[in-house]
C-alpha positions in Angstrom: -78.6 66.1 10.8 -76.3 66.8 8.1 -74.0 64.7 7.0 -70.1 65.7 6.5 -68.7 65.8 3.7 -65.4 64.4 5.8 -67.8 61.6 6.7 -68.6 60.4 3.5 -65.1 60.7 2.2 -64.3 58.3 4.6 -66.6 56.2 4.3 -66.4 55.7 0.3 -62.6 55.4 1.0 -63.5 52.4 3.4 -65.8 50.5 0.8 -63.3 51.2 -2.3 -60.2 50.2 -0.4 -58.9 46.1 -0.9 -60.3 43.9 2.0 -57.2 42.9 4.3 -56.6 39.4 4.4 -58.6 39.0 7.6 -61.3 40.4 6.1 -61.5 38.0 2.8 -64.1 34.9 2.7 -62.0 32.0 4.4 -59.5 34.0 6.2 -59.9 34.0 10.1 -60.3 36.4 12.4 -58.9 35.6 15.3 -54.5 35.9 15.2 -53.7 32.7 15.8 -55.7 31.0 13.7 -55.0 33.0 10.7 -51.3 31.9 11.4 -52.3 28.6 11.4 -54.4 29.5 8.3 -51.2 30.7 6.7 -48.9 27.6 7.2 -51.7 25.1 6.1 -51.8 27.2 2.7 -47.7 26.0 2.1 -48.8 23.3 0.2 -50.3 21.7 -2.4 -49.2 24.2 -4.5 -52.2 26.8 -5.7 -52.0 30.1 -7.0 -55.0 31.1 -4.8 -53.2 30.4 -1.7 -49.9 32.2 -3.4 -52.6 35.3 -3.6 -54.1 35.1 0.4 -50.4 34.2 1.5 -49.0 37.3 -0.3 -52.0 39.7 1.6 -51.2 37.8 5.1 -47.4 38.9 4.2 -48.6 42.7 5.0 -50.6 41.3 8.3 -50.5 43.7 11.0 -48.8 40.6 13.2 -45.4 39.6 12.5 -46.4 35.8 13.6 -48.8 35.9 10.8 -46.1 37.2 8.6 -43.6 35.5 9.2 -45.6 32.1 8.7 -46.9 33.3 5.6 -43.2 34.1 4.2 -42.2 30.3 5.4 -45.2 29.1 3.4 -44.4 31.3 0.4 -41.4 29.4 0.3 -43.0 26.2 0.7 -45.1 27.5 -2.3 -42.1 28.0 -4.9 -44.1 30.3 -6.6 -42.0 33.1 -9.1 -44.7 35.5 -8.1 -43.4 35.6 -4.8 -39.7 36.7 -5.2 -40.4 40.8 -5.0 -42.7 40.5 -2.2 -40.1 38.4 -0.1 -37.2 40.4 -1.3 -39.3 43.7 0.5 -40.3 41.9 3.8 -36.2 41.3 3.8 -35.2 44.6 3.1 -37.9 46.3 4.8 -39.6 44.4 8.0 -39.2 46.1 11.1 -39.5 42.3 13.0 -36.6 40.4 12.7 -38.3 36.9 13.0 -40.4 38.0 10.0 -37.1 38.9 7.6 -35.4 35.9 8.8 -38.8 34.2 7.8 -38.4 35.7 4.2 -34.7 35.2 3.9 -35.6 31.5 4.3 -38.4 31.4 1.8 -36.4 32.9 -0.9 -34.2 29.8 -0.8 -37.5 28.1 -1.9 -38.0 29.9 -4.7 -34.8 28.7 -6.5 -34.5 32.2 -8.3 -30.7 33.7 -8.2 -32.3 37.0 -8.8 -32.7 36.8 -4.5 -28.9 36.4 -4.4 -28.6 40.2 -4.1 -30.7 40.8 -1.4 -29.5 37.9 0.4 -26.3 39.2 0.3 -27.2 42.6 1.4 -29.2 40.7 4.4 -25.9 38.3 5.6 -23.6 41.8 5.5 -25.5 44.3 6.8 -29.0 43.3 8.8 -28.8 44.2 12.2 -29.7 40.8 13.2 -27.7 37.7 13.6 -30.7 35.8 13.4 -31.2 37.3 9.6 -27.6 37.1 8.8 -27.4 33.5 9.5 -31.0 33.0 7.5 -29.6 34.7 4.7 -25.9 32.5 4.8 -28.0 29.4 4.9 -30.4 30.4 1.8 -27.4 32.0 0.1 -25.5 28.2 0.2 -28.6 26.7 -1.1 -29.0 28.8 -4.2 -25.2 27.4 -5.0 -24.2 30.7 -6.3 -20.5 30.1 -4.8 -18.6 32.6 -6.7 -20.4 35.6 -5.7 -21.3 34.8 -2.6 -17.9 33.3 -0.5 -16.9 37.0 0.3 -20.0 36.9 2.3 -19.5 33.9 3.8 -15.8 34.2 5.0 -17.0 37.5 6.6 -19.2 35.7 9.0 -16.3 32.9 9.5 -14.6 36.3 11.2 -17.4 37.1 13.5 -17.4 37.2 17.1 -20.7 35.5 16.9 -20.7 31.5 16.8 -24.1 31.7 15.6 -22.9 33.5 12.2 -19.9 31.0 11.9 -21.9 27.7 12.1 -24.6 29.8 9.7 -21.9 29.9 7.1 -20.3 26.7 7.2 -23.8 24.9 7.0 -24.4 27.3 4.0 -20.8 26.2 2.6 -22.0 22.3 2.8 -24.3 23.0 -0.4 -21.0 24.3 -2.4 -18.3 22.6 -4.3 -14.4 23.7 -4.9 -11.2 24.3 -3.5 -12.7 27.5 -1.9 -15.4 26.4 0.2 -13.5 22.8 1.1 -11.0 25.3 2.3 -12.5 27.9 4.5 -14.4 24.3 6.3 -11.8 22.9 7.1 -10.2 26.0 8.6 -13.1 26.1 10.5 -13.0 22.2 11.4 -10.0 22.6 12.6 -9.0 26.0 14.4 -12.6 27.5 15.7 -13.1 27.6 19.3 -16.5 26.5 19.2 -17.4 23.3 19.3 -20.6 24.1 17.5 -19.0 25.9 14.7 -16.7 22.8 14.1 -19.4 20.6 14.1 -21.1 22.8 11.5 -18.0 22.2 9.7 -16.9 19.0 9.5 -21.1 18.0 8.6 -20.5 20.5 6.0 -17.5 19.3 5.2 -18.5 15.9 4.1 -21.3 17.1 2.1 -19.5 19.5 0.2 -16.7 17.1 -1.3 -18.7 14.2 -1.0 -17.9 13.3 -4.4 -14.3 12.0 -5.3 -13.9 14.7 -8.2 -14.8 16.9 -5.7 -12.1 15.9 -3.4 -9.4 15.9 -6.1 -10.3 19.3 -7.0 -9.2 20.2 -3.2 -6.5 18.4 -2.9 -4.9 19.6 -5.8 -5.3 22.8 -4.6 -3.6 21.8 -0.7 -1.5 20.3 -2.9 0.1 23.4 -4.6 1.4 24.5 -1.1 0.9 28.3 -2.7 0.1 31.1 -0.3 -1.4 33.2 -3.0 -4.1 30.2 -3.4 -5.3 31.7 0.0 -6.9 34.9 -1.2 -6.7 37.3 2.0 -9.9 39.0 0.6 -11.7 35.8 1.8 -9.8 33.3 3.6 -10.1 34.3 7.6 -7.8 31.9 8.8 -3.6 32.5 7.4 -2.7 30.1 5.2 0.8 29.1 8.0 -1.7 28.3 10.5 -4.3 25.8 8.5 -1.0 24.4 6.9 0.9 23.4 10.1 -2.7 21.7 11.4 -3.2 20.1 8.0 0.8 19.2 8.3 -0.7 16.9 11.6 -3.6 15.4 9.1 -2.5 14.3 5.7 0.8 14.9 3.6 -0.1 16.9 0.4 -0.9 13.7 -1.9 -3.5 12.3 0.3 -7.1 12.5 0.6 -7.2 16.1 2.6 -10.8 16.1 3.5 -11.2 12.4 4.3 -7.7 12.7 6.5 -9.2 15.6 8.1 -12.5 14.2 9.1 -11.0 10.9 10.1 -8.2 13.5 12.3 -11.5 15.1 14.0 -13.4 11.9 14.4 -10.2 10.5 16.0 -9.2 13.8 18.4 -11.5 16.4 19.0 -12.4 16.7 22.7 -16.0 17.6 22.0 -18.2 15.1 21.1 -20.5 16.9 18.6 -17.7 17.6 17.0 -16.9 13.7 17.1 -20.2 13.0 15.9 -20.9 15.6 12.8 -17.2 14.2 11.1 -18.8 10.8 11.7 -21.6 11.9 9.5 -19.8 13.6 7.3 -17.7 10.4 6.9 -20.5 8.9 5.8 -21.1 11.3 3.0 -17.8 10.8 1.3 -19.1 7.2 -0.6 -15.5 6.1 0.1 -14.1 3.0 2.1 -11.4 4.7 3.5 -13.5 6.0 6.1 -14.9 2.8 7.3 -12.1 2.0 9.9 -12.1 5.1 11.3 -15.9 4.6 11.7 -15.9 1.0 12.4 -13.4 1.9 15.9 -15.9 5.1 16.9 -18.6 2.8 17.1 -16.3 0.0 19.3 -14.3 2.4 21.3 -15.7 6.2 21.5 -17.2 7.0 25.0 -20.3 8.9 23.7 -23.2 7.5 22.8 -24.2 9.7 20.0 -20.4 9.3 18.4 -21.2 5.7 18.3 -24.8 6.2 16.9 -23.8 8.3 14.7 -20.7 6.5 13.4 -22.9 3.5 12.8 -25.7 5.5 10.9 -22.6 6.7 8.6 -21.7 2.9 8.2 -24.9 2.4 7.0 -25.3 5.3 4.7 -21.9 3.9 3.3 -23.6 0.6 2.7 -20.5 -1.1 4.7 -21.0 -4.3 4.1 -17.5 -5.3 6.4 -19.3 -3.5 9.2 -22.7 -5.8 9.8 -21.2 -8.1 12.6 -19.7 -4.7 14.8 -22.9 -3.5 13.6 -24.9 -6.3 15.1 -22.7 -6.5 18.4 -23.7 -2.4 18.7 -27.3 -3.9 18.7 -26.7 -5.0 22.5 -25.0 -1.1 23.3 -26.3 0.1 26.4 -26.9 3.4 24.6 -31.3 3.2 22.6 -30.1 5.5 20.0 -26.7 3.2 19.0 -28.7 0.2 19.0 -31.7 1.9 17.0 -29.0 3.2 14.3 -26.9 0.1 14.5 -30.3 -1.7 13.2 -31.1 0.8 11.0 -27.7 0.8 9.2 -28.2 -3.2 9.2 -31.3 -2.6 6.9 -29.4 -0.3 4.7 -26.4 -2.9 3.9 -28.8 -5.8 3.4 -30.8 -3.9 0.8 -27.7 -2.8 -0.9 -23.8 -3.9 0.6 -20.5 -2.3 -1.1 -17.6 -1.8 0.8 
């Protein structure tokens, strides 16, 4: 019987074409094993593994791709940046472009800032937008990316505002300081304040940092507030900053301390706890030190006597050590871990 000339077309076009990753020496077969496969190749860095993760990036599964974007990222690889900018731009699974959104944040190459960008504005999925906000904080590339993030600090969604005000915790300056604390202090969600005042204390944890903002409160100019990206009026934050600190004080600190002190929810309570104990300063060590007598949640407490720890509060070991008999496992495991931190290394 003849053979077609169809047939053999076919046929060579099989054996010429690249192997799919599946089909390579090492790679499994089966689905969920070559995900696995994928996220043992993040690390220790190899450019082989770069090369089989880039193939499983075009898998046929979005579980596969997705894990192998997340390992790309692991992988820090340059090689990687065009590939991860396509699977952003062009996935059809969500998961898989949220996946890659992550992984360029890995890279630490601002050439992904543009696609990023494009990803937090216009994806059709939350789940991307708030990928890309996160990455886009932790490429520190304020200036041309707080547009982006004050847009999501206007959406309906909570998800996209506590997206962007974790993202905002990797920036520094009067502009980021500023739309958190809006956010501290006037979202509805408890989730997106607690995003915030986390964020908050890791943003102007340094004291330059802090003068830099409240020089800028300080000004009491409207035009400081740039409508383009500031989603809460400037009338509004000042009256609520009006109940927190007069202009020459410490307007971050104040504003944590005002949370930790008032804010019905307890996460809330808890995050300006931690974010307390980012500032390195002792003003927030009485503030702490009465959370951790007083405050009715357990995880306020624990978490106000993990921040007096990280503070290296050395005036703090005997509330510390009474916290070791609180009825709450997590306040006594933090109170004894805080006790290790000041004994290797007391200051305030």
């Amino acid at each position: 019987m003849k053979t077609s000339i169809a047939v053999l077309l076919a046929a060579f076009t099989a054996l010429a074409a690249p192997a799919a990753a599946a089909d390579k020496p090492g790679v499994p077969g089966d689905p969920a094993a070559r995900a696995d496969y994928a996220r043992r190749l993040a690390s220790p860095f190899s450019r082989k593994s770069v090369g089989i993760l880039l193939d499983l990036l075009k898998d046929p599964l979005p579980a596969v791709r997705t894990q192998a974007a997340l390992s790309l990222g692991e992988q820090g690889y340059a090689r990687a940046l065009r590939p991860l900018r396509a699977a952003l731009a062009r996935d059809t699974d969500p998961g898989v472009r949220a996946a890659a959104a992550t992984a360029l944040a890995g890279l630490q190459d601002r050439h992904a800032v543009p696609a990023l960008v494009q990803a937090a504005d216009k994806d059709a999925s939350d789940d991307v937008k708030a990928a890309a906000l996160v990455s886009l904080g932790k490429l520190e590339d304020g200036r041309a990316i707080i547009p982006s993030f004050a847009k999501a600090l206007k959406s309906k969604d909570a998800v996209l505002r506590a997206a962007a005000a974790t993202a905002l915790g990797f920036e520094r300056g009067y502009q980021p300081a500023r739309l958190l604390l809006g956010a501290m202090l006037t979202d509805p969600d408890a989730a997106v304040r607690a995003a915030a005042a986390d964020a908050a204390g890791l943003c102007c944890s340094a004291p330059q940092d802090r003068e830099i903002v409240n020089a800028g409160f300080a000004a009491n100019d409207p035009t400081l507030f740039d409508p383009l990206w500031d989603p809460v009026p400037f009338e509004e934050v000042r009256v609520r900053l009006g109940k927190v600190s007069a202009p020459d004080e410490e307007v971050v600190l104040n504003s944590l301390i005002y949370a930790l002190g008032t804010d019905a929810s307890p996460e809330v309570r808890a995050a300006a706890a931690e974010g307390l104990g980012h500032s390195y300063s002792a003003a927030a060590v009485p503030p702490l030190l009465a959370a951790l007598k007083s405050d009715a949640s357990g995880a306020v407490r624990a978490a106000a006597a993990m921040a007096l720890g990280d503070l290296r509060a050395e005036g703090a070991k005997d509330a510390l050590t009474a916290a070791l008999q609180d009825k709450d496992p997590d306040v006594r495991m933090d109170a004894e871990t805080a006790l290790e931190l000041i004994a290797d290394d007391g200051s305030y």
